[in-house]
N, C-alpha and C positions, 0 to 999 in steps of 0.2 A: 781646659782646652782639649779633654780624650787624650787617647791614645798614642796616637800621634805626637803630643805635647808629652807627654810622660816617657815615650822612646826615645826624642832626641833629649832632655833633660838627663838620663839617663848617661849616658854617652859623656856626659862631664862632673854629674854630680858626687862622684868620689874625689874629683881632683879640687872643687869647693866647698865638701862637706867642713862646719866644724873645727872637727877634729885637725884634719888638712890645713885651714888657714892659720892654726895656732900652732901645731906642728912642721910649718914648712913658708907658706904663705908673709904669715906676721916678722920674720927677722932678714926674709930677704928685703919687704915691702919698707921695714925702718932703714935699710941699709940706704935705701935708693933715697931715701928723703935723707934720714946725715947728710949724705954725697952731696946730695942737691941743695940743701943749704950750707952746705960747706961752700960748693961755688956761691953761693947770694950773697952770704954775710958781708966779704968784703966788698960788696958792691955800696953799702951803705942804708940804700930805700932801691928797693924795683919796684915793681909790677908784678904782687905776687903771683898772680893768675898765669901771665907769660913766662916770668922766672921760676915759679914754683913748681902753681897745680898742673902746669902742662906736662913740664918733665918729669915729674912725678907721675901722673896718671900715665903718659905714656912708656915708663917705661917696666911699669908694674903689669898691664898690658904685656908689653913683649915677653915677660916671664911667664905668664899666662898663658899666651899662645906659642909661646918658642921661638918665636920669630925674631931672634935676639941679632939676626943680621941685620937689622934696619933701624936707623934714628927714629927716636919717640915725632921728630914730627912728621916720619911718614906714615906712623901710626896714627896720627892725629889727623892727619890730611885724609887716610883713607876715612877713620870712622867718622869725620864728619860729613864726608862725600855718601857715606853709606846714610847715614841723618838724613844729607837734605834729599837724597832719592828717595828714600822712604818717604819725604814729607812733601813733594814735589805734585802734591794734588792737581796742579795747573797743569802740568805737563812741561814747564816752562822749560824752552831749547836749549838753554846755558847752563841750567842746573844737568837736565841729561847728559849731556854735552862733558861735561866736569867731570860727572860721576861715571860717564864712558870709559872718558881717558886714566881717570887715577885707578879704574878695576884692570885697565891694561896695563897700567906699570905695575900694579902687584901680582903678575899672574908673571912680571919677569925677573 
């Protein structure tokens, strides 16, 4: 991608080098899954997708960006709002529309 693609790459690729996700990355990223199964187990059976992978990816994510003031599912609501705008070839009014509102509440 140029330039351009190697300067913003740049910008983050020490904080996911490697090195970095074994030394820092890999024991916070297990902590957050113990945790998160520690809530599931007693639940008996869920929905691992909703019970699990969501809280998990979201809040592995929030270490990631810092953003550790916010519940994993406003993580998730944002970067899916970011998904379907990016994928929103139609232009369709309700997706914009969505992805309006959810970039307004993260900017407060």
């Amino acid at each position: 991608d140029g330039a351009d693609h190697l300067a913003e790459r740049k910008v983050f690729l020490r904080a996911v080098s490697p090195q970095t996700v074994k030394d820092v990355w890999t024991e916070r990223f297990r902590n957050h899954a113990e945790r998160i199964l520690g809530d599931v187990a007693p639940l008996g059976s869920a929905d691992l997708m909703q019970a699990y992978a969501l809280p998990l990816s979201g809040e592995c994510l929030k270490e990631l960006t810092g953003l550790t003031n916010v519940g994993y599912a406003d993580i998730d609501a944002w970067s899916q709002a970011m998904i379907e705008g990016i994928a929103n070839y139609a232009g369709d009014p309700l997706v914009e529309a969505r992805v309006k509102r959810l970039e307004s509440e993260g900017r407060n």
